[in-house]
ZANUVO-793954 format. One record per residue (C-alpha): residue number from 0; x, y, z. Coordinates in nm, 4 decimals. Example, Ala and Ser with C-alpha at 12.3 -4.5 7.8 and 13.67 -1.06 7.14 Angstrom:
2
(baza 0; (1.2300; -0.4500; 0.7800))
(baza 1; (1.3670; -0.1060; 0.7140))
! end
This chain:
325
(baza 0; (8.8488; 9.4436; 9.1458))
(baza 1; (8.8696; 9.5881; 9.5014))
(baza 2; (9.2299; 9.7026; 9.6386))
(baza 3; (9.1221; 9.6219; 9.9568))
(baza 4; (9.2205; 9.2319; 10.0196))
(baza 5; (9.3320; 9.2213; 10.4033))
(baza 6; (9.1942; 9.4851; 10.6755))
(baza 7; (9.4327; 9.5672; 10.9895))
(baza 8; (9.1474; 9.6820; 11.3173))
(baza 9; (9.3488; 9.8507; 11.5881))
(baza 10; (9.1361; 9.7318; 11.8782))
(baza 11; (9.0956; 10.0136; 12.1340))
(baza 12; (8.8639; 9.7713; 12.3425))
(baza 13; (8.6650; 9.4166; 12.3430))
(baza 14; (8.3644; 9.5082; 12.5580))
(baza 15; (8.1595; 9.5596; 12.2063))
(baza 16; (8.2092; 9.6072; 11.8070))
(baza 17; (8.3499; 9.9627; 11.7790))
(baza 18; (8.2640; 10.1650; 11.4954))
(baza 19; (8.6097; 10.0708; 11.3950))
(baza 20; (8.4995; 9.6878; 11.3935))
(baza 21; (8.1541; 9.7873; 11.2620))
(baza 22; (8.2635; 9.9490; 10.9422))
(baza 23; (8.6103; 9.7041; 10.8948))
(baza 24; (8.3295; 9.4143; 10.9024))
(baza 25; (8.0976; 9.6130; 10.6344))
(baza 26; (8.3940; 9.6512; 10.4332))
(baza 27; (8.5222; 9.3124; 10.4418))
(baza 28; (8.1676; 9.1681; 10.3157))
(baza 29; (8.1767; 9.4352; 9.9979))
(baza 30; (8.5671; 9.3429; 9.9051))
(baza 31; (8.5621; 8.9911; 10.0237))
(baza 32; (8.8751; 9.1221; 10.2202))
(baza 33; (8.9882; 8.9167; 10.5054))
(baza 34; (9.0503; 9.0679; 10.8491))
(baza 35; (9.3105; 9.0975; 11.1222))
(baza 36; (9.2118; 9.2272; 11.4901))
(baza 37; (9.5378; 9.3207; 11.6638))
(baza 38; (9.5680; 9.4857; 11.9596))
(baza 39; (9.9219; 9.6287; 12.1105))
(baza 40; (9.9946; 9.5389; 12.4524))
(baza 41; (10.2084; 9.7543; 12.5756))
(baza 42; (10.3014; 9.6413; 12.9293))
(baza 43; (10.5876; 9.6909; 13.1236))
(baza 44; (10.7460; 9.5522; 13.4517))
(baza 45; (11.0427; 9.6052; 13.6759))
(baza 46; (11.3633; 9.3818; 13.7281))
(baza 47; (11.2419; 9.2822; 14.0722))
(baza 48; (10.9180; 9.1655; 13.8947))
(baza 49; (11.0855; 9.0431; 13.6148))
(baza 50; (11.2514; 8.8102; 13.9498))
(baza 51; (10.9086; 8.6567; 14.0096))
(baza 52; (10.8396; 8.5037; 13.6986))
(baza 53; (11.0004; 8.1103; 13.6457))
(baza 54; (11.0186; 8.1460; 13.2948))
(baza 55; (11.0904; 8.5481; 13.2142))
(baza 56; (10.9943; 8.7326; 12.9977))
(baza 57; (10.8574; 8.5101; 12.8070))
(baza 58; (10.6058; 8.4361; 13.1097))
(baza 59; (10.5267; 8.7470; 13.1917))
(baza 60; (10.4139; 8.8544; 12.8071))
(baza 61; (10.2258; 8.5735; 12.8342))
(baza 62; (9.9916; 8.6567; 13.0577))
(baza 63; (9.9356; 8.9831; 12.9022))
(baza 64; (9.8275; 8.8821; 12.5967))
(baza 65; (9.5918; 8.6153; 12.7132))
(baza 66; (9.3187; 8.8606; 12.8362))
(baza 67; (9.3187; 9.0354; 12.4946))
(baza 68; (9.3553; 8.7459; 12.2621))
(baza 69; (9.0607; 8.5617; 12.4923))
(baza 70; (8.8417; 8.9021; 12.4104))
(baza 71; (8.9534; 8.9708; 12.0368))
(baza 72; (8.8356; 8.5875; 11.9767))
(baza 73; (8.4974; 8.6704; 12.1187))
(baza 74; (8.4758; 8.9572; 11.8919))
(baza 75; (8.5702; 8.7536; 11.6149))
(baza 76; (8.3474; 8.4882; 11.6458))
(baza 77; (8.0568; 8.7536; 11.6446))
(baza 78; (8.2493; 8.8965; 11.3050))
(baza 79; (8.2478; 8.5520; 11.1151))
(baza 80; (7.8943; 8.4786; 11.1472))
(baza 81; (7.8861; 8.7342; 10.8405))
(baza 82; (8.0886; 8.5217; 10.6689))
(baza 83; (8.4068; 8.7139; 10.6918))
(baza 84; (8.7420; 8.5480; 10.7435))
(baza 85; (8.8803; 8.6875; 11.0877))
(baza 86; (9.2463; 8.5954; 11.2661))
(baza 87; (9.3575; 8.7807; 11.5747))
(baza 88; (9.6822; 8.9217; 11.7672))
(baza 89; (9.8036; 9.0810; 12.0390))
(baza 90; (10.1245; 9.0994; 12.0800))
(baza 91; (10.3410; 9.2526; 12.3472))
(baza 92; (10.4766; 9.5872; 12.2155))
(baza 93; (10.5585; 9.9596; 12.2092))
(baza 94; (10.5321; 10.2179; 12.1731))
(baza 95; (10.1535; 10.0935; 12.0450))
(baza 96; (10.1416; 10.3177; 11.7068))
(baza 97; (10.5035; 10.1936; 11.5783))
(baza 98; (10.3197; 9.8238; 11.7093))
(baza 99; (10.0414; 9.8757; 11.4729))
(baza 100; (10.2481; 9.9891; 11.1825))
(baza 101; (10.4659; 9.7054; 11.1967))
(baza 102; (10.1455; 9.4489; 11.2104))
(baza 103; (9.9998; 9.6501; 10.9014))
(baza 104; (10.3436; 9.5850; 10.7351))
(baza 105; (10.3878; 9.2124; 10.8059))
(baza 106; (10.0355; 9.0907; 10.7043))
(baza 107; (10.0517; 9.3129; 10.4285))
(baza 108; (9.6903; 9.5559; 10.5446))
(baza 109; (9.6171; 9.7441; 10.2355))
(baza 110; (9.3462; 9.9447; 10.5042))
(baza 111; (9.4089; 10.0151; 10.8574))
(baza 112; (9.1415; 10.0819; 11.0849))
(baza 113; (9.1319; 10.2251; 11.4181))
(baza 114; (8.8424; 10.4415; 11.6111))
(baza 115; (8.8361; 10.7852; 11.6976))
(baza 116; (8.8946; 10.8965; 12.0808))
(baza 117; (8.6474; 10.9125; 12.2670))
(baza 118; (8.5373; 11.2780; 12.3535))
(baza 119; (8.6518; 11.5479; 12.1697))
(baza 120; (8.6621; 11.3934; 11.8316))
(baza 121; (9.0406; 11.3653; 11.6757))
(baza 122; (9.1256; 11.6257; 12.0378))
(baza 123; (9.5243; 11.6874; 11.9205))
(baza 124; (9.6127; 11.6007; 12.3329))
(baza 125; (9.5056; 11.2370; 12.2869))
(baza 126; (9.5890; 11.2218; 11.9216))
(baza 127; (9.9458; 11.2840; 12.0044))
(baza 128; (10.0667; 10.9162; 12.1786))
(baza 129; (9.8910; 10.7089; 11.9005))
(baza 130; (9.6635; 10.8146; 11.6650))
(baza 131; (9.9058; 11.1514; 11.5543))
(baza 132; (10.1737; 10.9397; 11.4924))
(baza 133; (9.9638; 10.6761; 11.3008))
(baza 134; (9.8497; 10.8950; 11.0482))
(baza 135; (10.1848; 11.0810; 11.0397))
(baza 136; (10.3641; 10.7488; 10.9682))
(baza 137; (10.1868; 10.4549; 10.8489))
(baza 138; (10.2297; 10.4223; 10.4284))
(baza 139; (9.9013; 10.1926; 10.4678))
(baza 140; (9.5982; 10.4061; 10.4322))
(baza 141; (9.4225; 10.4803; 10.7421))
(baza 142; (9.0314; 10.4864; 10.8361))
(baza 143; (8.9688; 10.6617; 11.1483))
(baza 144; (8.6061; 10.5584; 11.2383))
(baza 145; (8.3446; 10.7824; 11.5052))
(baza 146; (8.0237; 10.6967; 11.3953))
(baza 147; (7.9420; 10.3947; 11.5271))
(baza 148; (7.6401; 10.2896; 11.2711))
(baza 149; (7.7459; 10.0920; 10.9568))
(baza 150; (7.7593; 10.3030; 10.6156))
(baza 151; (7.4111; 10.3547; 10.4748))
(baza 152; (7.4192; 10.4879; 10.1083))
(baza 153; (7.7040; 10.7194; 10.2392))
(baza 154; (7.7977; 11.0807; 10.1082))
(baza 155; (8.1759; 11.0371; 10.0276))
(baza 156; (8.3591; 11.3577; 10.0037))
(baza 157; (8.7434; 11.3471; 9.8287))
(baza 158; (8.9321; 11.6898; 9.9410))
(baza 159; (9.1732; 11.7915; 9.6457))
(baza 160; (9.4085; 12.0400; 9.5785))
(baza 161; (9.4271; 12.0622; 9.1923))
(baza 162; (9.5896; 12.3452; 9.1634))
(baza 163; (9.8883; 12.2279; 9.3845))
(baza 164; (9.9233; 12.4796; 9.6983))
(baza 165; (9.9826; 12.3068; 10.0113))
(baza 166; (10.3098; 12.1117; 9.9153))
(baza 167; (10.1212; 11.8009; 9.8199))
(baza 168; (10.2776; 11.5427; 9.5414))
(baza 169; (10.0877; 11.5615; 9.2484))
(baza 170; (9.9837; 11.2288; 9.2394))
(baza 171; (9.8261; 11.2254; 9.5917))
(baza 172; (9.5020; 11.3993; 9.4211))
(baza 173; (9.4698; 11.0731; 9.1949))
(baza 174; (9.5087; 10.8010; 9.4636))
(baza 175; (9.2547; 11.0011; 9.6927))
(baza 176; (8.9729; 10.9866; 9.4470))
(baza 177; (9.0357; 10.6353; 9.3138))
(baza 178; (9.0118; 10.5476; 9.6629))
(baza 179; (8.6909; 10.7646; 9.7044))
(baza 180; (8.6075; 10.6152; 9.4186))
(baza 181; (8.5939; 10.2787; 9.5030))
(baza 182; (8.4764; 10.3516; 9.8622))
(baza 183; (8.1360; 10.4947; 9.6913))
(baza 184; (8.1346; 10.2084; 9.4314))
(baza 185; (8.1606; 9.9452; 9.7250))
(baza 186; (7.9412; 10.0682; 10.0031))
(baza 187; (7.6698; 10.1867; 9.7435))
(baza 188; (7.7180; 10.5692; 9.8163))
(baza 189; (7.7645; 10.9049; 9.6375))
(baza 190; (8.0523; 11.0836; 9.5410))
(baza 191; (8.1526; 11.4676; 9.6015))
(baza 192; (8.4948; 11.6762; 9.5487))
(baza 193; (8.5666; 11.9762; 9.7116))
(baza 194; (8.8426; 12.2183; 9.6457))
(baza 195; (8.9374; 12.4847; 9.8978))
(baza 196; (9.1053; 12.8048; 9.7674))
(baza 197; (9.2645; 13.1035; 9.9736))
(baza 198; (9.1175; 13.4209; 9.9531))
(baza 199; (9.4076; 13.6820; 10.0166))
(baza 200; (9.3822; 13.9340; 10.3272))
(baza 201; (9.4141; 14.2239; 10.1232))
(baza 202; (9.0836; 14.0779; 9.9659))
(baza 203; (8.9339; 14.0934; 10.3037))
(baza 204; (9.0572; 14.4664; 10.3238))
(baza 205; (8.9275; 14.5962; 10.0260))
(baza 206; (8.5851; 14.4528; 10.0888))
(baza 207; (8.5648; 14.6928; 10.3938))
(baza 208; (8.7149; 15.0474; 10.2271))
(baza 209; (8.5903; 15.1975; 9.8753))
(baza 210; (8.7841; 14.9378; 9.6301))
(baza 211; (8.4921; 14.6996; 9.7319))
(baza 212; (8.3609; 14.5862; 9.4153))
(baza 213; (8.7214; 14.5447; 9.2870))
(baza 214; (8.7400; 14.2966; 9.5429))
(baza 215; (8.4566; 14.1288; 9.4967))
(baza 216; (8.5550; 14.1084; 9.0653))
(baza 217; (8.9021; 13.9529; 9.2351))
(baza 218; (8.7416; 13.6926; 9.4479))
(baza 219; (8.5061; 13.6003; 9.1449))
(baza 220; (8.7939; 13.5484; 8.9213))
(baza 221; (8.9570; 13.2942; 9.1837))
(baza 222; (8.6450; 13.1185; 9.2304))
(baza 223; (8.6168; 13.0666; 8.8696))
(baza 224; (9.0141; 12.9598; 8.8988))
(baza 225; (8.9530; 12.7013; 9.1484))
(baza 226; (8.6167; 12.5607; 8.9508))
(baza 227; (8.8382; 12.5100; 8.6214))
(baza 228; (9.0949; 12.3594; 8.8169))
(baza 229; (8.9023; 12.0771; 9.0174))
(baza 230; (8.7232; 12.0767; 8.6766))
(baza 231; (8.9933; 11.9714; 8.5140))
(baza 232; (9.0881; 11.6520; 8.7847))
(baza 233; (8.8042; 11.5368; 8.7378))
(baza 234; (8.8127; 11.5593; 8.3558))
(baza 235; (8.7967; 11.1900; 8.3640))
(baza 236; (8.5788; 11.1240; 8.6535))
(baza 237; (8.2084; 11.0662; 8.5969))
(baza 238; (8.1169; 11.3130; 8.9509))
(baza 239; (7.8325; 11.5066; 8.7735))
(baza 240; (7.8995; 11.9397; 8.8394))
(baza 241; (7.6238; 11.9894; 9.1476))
(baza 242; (7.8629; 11.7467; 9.3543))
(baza 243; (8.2051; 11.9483; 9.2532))
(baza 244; (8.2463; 12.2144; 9.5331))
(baza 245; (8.4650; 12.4902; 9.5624))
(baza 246; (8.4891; 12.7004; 9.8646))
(baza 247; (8.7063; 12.9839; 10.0055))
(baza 248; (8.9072; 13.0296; 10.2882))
(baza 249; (9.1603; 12.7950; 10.4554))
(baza 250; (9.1755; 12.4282; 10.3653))
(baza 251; (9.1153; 12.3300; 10.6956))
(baza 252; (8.8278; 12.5473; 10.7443))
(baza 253; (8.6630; 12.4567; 10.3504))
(baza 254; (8.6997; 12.0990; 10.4599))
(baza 255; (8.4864; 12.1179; 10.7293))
(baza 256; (8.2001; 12.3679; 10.6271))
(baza 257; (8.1724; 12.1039; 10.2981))
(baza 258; (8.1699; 11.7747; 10.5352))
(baza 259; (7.9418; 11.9264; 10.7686))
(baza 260; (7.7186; 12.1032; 10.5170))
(baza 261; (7.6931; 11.7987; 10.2839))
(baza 262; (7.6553; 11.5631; 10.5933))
(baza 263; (7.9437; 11.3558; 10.4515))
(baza 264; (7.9624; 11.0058; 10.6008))
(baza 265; (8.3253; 10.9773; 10.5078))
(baza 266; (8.6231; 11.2670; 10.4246))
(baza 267; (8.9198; 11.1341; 10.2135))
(baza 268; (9.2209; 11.3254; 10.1838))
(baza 269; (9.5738; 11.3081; 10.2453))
(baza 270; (9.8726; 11.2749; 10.4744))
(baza 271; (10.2088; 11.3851; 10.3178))
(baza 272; (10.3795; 11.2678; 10.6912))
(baza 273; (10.5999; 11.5974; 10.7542))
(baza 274; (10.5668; 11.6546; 11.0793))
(baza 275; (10.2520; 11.4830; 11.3067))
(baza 276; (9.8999; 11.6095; 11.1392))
(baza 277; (10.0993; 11.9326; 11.0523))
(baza 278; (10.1789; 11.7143; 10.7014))
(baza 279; (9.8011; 11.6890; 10.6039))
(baza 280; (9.6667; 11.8454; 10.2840))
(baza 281; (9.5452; 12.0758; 10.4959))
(baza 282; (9.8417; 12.2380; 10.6489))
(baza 283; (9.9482; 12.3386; 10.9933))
(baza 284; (9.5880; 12.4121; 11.0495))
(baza 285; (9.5437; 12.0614; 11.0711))
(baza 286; (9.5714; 12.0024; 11.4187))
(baza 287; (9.2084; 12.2772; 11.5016))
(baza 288; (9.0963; 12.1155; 11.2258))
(baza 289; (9.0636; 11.7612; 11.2724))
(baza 290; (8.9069; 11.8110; 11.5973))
(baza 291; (8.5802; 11.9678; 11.4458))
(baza 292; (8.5640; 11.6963; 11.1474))
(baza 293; (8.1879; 11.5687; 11.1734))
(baza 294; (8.2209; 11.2230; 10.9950))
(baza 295; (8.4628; 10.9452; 10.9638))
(baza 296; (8.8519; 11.0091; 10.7318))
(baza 297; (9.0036; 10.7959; 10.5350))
(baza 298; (9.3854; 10.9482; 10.5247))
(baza 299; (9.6225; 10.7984; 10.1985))
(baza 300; (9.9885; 10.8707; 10.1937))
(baza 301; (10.1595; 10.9632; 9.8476))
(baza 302; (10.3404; 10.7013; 9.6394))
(baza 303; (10.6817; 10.6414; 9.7533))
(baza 304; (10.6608; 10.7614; 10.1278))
(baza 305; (10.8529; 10.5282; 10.3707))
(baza 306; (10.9254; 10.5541; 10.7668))
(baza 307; (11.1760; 10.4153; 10.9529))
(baza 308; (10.9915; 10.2135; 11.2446))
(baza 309; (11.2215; 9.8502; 11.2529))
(baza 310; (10.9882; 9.5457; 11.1701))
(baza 311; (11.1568; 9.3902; 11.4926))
(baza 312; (10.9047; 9.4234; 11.8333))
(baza 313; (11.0462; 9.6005; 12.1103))
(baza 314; (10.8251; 9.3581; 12.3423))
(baza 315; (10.7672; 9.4733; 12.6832))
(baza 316; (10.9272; 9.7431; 12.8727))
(baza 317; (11.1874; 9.7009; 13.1066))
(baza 318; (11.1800; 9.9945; 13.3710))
(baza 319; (11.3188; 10.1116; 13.6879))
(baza 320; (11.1405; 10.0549; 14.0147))
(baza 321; (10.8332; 10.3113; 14.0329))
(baza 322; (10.8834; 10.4320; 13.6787))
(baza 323; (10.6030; 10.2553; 13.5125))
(baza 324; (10.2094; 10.3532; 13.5570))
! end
C-alpha cells in the first residue's frame, strides 16, 4: 500500500503544467493519491488603500485570490481528465513558505511538491525566501521537481550515511530508502544507493611525498569500510551489488558525481532542518551543492522533527505608505 494518499503542488505559475504538476499528476495515477493545488498569495496594501475598499480586508483578499483560483481551476480541469481527484486554494498569506507548510499540515500532504527556480538550478540567492526555508522546515517530505518530462523507467538514487558521520538520526537512512523504495516500485524504475566517505587530507599529502603507497593501502581500507557499511543497510534490501556505490570525497561532492554519472532521474536524501540547507545529509556544503544537482530531490525529515510556524494565516500585509513592492 502506497504512503502517498494526498499530494500538496506549490504552484509557482498557471500559464502551463510545471514539472511540479507534471510529476504530482504521474504520481497521483500510481498511488491513487488525491491532489491539492495551492498557491500563496502574498499581497499586501497600505492603510490609505485599505480606505478604498467597502468591505476591508476581506474585499481586498478577495480579489487577490480570484485570479489564481480562476487559473489553478484551469489547471485542474486539464489534471482530472486522468482521472485524478484535484481541489484547489489560494489563500491570502505570508510569508509564502510558512503558507505552504501550514496548507501541507491542514490537509494532511504526506508529499509536497514544488518546482525548482528557474535558472540556476536550486541557486542558494533564490532558494533563500522560499524554497530554503521549505526544505529547512516542512516535516512533510518535499519533491523539488526541474525536469519537466514525466518519469520514464527512472534511475532512483537513495544517498545514505550508514556509518553515521554527518549528525544524521539513525533512522533517517531507513525512511529514505523505504521512500526510494516505493518511489522505484511505483513509477516502474530502478533503484541505486550511494555512500560517500571522507578521504582525510593527510591522505591527499602522502599521495604526493614517498609514503605514497601507504596511502593508497589507507584509502583502500576505507573504501572497503564504507562498502561493508552501506552493505550492511541494505542487508535487507533486495538492491543487487553493481547498483551499491561508494565514493570518496565530500558528501556533497559524492552526491553529485553519482547523480550525474548514473543519470539519476530522482536523488533522495535527507533534511535534518538545523539551520536552512546547512541541515542536509550533506553538510554545510549543501548550499554549492544543491545548485549543481542534475535531476529532481526528494528531501525526508527524521521522525520526530517539528517547527514552530502557527497553523493560524497571517493574511495579507498591512504596510506603511511606499513600503510594499
Amino acid at each position: 500500500m502506497s504512503p502517498i494518499k494526498r499530494i500538496l503542488v506549490a504552484v509557482k505559475t498557471v500559464d502551463r503544467p510545471s514539472a511540479a504538476v507534471v510529476k504530482a499528476t504521474q504520481i497521483a495515477r500510481a498511488t491513487g493519491a488525491s491532489i491539492e493545488l495551492f498557491h500563496c498569495v502574498d499581497a499586501g496594501l497600505t492603510l490609505q488603500e485599505l480606505a478604498t475598499y467597502k468591505n476591508g480586508i476581506d474585499e481586498f483578499e478577495a480579489g487577490q485570490r480570484r485570479v489564481w483560483e480562476e487559473g489553478l481551476e484551469r489547471l485542474a480541469t486539464q489534471i482530472r481528465s486522468h482521472g485524478v481527484h484535484v481541489s484547489t486554494s489560494a489563500p491570502v498569506d505570508h510569508p509564502i513558505h510558512e503558507g505552504i507548510v501550514r496548507q501541507g499540515r491542514r490537509v494532511q500532504a504526506d508529499l509536497i511538491v514544488t518546482d525548482a527556480h528557474v535558472g540556476s538550478n536550486f541557486a542558494p540567492s533564490l532558494l533563500q525566501e522560499v524554497d530554503w526555508e521549505l526544505v529547512r522546515l516542512s516535516t512533510v517530505p518535499v519533491l523539488i521537481a526541474r525536469n519537466p518530462e514525466p518519469y520514464q523507467h527512472p534511475l532512483v538514487l537513495a544517498a545514505l550515511d550508514p556509518c553515521q558521520k554527518h549528525s544524521k538520526p539513525t533512522t533517517l537512512d531507513g525512511k529514505i530508502l523505504d521512500m526510494a523504495e516505493s518511489f522505484t516500485s511505483l513509477l516502474q524504475g530502478d533503484l541505486h544507493a550511494m555512500h560517500a566517505y571522507s578521504l582525510p587530507a593527510v591522505y591527499v599529502e602522502a599521495s604526493a611525498a614517498s609514503s605514497a603507497n601507504v596511502a593508497i593501502e589507507l584509502q583502500a581500507i576505507d573504501a572497503q569500510n564504507a562498502q561493508a557499511a552501506l552493505d550492511a543497510a541494505l542487508r535487507a534490501s533486495s538492491i543487487p551489488p553493481q547498483r551499491r556505490h561508494v565514493l570518496p570525497g565530500s558528501p556533497a561532492d559524492a552526491i553529485i558525481q553519482a547523480a550525474t554519472d548514473l543519470k539519476a532521474s530522482l536523488l533522495v536524501m535527507g533534511s535534518v532542518g538545523r539551520s536552512g540547507l546547512g541541515g542536509l545529509l550533506v553538510g554545510n556544503t549543501a548550499e554549492k551543492a544543491l545548485n549543481r544537482i542534475p535531476c529532481d530531490l526528494l528531501l525526508l525529515k527524521p521522525d520526530g522533527f517539528e517547527n514552530a510556524i502557527p497553523d493560524k494565516r497571517r493574511g495579507a500585509r498591512l504596510v506603511a505608505t511606499g513600503a510594499y513592492y
